[in-house]
C-alpha positions as CSV (number, residue, x, y, z in Angstrom):
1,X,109.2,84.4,153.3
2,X,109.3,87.9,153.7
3,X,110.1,90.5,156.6
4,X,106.7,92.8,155.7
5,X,105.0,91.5,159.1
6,X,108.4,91.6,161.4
7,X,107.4,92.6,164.6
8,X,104.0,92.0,164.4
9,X,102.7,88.8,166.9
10,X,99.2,87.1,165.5
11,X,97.6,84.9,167.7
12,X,96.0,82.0,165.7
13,X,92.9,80.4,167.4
14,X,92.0,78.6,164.4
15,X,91.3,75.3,162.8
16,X,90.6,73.3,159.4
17,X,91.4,75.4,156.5
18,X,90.2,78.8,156.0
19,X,91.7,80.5,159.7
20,X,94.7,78.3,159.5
21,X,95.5,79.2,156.1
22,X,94.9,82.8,156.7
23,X,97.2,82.5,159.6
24,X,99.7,81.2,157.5
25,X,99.8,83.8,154.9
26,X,100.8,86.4,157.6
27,X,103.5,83.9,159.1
28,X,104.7,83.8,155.4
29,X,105.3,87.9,155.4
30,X,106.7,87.5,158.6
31,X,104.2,87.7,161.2
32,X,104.9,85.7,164.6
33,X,101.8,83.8,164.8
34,X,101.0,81.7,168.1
35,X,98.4,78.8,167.4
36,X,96.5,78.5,170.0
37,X,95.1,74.6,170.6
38,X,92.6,73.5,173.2
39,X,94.0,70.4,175.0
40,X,93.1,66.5,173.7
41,X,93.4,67.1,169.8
42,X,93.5,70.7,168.9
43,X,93.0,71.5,165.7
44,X,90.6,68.7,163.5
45,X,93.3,69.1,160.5
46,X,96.1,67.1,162.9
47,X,93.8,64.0,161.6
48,X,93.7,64.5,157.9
49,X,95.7,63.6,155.5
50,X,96.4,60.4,153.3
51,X,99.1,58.9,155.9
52,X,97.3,57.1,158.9
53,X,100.6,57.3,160.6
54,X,100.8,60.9,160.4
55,X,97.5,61.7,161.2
56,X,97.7,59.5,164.6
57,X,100.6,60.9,165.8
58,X,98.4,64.6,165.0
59,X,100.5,65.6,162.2
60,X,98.1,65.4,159.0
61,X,99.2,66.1,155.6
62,X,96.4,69.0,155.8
63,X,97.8,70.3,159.5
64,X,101.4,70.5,158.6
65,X,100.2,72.4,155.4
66,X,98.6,75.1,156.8
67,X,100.6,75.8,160.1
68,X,104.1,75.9,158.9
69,X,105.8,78.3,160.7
70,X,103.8,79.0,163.8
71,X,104.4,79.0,167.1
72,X,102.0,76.6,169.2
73,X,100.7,76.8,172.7
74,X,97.8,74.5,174.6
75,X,95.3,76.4,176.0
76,X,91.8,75.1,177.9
77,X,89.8,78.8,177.3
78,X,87.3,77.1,179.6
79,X,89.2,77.6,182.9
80,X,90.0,80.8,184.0
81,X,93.7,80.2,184.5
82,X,94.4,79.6,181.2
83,X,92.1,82.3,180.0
84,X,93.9,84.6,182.2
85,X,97.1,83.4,180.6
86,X,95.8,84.0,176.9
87,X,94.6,87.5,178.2
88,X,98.3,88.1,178.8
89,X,99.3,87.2,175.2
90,X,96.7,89.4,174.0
91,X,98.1,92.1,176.1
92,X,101.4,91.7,173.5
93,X,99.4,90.9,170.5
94,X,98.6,92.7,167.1
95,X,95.6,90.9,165.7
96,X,94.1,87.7,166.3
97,X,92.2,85.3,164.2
98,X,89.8,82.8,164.9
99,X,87.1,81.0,163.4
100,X,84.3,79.7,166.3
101,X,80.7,79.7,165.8
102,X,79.7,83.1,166.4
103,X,79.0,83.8,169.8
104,X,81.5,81.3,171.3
105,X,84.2,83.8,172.5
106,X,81.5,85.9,173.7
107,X,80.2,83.2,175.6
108,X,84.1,82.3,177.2
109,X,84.4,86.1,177.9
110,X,86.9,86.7,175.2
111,X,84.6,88.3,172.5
112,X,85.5,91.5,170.7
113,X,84.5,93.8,173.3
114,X,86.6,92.1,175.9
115,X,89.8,92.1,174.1
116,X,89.7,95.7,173.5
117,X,90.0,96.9,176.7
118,X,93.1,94.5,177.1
119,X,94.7,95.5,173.7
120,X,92.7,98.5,172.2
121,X,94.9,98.6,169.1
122,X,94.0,94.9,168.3
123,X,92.5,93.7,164.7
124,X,90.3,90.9,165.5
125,X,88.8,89.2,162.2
126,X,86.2,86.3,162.8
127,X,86.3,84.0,159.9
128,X,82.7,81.5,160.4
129,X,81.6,79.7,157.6
Protein backbone atom coordinates (compact mmCIF):
# COMPACT_ATOMS: atom_id res chain seq x y z
CA UNK A 1 0.00 0.00 0.00
CA UNK A 2 0.90 3.38 -0.65
CA UNK A 3 0.25 6.95 0.81
CA UNK A 4 -0.46 8.60 -2.93
CA UNK A 5 -4.41 8.89 -1.98
CA UNK A 6 -3.88 10.03 1.90
CA UNK A 7 -6.38 12.30 2.64
CA UNK A 8 -8.59 11.64 0.00
CA UNK A 9 -12.23 9.81 1.32
CA UNK A 10 -13.99 7.67 -1.70
CA UNK A 11 -17.28 6.62 -1.08
CA UNK A 12 -17.84 3.10 -2.63
CA UNK A 13 -21.47 2.38 -3.67
CA UNK A 14 -20.54 -0.60 -5.50
CA UNK A 15 -20.98 -4.24 -6.05
CA UNK A 16 -19.69 -7.51 -7.90
CA UNK A 17 -16.42 -6.90 -9.45
CA UNK A 18 -15.67 -4.06 -11.64
CA UNK A 19 -16.77 -0.93 -8.88
CA UNK A 20 -15.47 -2.94 -6.07
CA UNK A 21 -12.31 -3.55 -7.62
CA UNK A 22 -11.86 -0.08 -8.73
CA UNK A 23 -12.60 0.97 -5.22
CA UNK A 24 -10.00 -1.16 -4.10
CA UNK A 25 -7.25 0.03 -6.26
CA UNK A 26 -7.61 3.57 -4.71
CA UNK A 27 -7.79 2.06 -1.02
CA UNK A 28 -4.52 0.36 -2.16
CA UNK A 29 -2.75 4.04 -2.81
CA UNK A 30 -4.26 5.15 0.17
CA UNK A 31 -7.63 6.37 -0.38
CA UNK A 32 -10.19 6.13 2.65
CA UNK A 33 -12.95 4.38 0.86
CA UNK A 34 -16.46 3.99 2.72
CA UNK A 35 -18.56 1.00 1.10
CA UNK A 36 -21.64 1.86 1.14
CA UNK A 37 -24.36 -1.43 1.51
CA UNK A 38 -28.07 -1.33 1.33
CA UNK A 39 -29.47 -3.24 4.30
CA UNK A 40 -30.44 -7.32 3.99
CA UNK A 41 -27.28 -8.50 1.83
CA UNK A 42 -25.39 -5.69 0.42
CA UNK A 43 -23.20 -6.37 -1.94
CA UNK A 44 -24.11 -9.89 -4.33
CA UNK A 45 -20.15 -10.74 -3.98
CA UNK A 46 -20.72 -11.52 0.05
CA UNK A 47 -22.31 -14.92 -1.53
CA UNK A 48 -19.59 -16.01 -3.80
CA UNK A 49 -16.96 -17.89 -3.36
CA UNK A 50 -16.01 -21.66 -3.12
CA UNK A 51 -16.64 -21.92 0.81
CA UNK A 52 -20.50 -22.21 1.61
CA UNK A 53 -19.57 -21.25 5.11
CA UNK A 54 -18.12 -18.12 4.09
CA UNK A 55 -20.43 -17.04 1.76
CA UNK A 56 -23.44 -17.60 4.43
CA UNK A 57 -22.01 -15.77 6.92
CA UNK A 58 -21.57 -12.80 3.71
CA UNK A 59 -17.96 -13.13 3.53
CA UNK A 60 -17.30 -14.69 -0.01
CA UNK A 61 -14.00 -15.55 -1.33
CA UNK A 62 -14.91 -12.88 -4.14
CA UNK A 63 -16.17 -10.08 -1.36
CA UNK A 64 -13.25 -10.28 0.86
CA UNK A 65 -11.14 -9.92 -2.42
CA UNK A 66 -12.26 -6.96 -3.63
CA UNK A 67 -13.01 -4.84 -0.48
CA UNK A 68 -10.00 -5.26 1.59
CA UNK A 69 -9.32 -2.23 3.22
CA UNK A 70 -12.55 -0.25 3.22
CA UNK A 71 -14.53 1.19 5.58
CA UNK A 72 -18.33 -0.10 5.51
CA UNK A 73 -21.55 1.55 6.42
CA UNK A 74 -25.43 0.22 5.85
CA UNK A 75 -27.38 2.60 4.18
CA UNK A 76 -31.33 2.13 2.87
CA UNK A 77 -30.91 5.20 -0.05
CA UNK A 78 -34.68 4.68 -0.20
CA UNK A 79 -35.64 6.54 2.99
CA UNK A 80 -34.85 9.97 3.30
CA UNK A 81 -33.09 9.64 6.64
CA UNK A 82 -30.56 7.69 5.46
CA UNK A 83 -30.26 9.61 2.21
CA UNK A 84 -29.84 12.68 4.25
CA UNK A 85 -27.15 10.89 6.15
CA UNK A 86 -25.22 9.80 2.90
CA UNK A 87 -25.70 13.56 1.71
CA UNK A 88 -23.61 14.40 4.76
CA UNK A 89 -20.73 12.00 3.74
CA UNK A 90 -20.76 13.40 0.47
CA UNK A 91 -20.48 16.80 1.95
CA UNK A 92 -16.74 15.28 3.15
CA UNK A 93 -16.11 13.30 0.18
CA UNK A 94 -13.62 13.42 -2.91
CA UNK A 95 -15.11 11.13 -5.54
CA UNK A 96 -17.58 8.54 -5.41
CA UNK A 97 -18.06 5.36 -7.38
CA UNK A 98 -20.84 3.35 -8.14
CA UNK A 99 -22.10 1.08 -10.55
CA UNK A 100 -26.36 1.15 -10.69
CA UNK A 101 -28.27 0.85 -13.88
CA UNK A 102 -28.18 4.20 -15.18
CA UNK A 103 -30.74 6.27 -14.05
CA UNK A 104 -31.07 4.74 -10.55
CA UNK A 105 -29.39 7.50 -8.53
CA UNK A 106 -31.23 9.90 -10.53
CA UNK A 107 -34.27 8.31 -9.73
CA UNK A 108 -33.28 8.31 -5.51
CA UNK A 109 -32.30 11.95 -6.00
CA UNK A 110 -28.69 11.34 -5.72
CA UNK A 111 -27.68 11.63 -9.44
CA UNK A 112 -24.78 13.73 -10.75
CA UNK A 113 -26.49 16.88 -10.64
CA UNK A 114 -27.51 16.54 -7.14
CA UNK A 115 -24.25 15.82 -5.62
CA UNK A 116 -22.72 18.76 -7.03
CA UNK A 117 -24.40 21.21 -5.37
CA UNK A 118 -23.50 19.33 -2.12
CA UNK A 119 -19.80 18.79 -3.00
CA UNK A 120 -18.97 20.79 -6.24
CA UNK A 121 -15.40 19.49 -6.31
CA UNK A 122 -16.60 15.82 -6.42
CA UNK A 123 -15.41 13.15 -9.24
CA UNK A 124 -18.28 10.99 -9.75
CA UNK A 125 -17.48 7.98 -12.23
CA UNK A 126 -20.48 5.63 -13.09
CA UNK A 127 -19.15 2.29 -14.06
CA UNK A 128 -22.56 0.15 -15.81
CA UNK A 129 -21.91 -2.65 -17.80
Amino acid sequence: MTDLLSGIRVLDLTNVLAGPYCAYQLALLGADVIKVEAPNGGDLARQLGASAKLNQAGMGASFLAQNAGKRSVVLDLKKEADRDRFLDLVASSDALVENFRPGVMDRLGLGHASLKAVRPGLVYCAISG
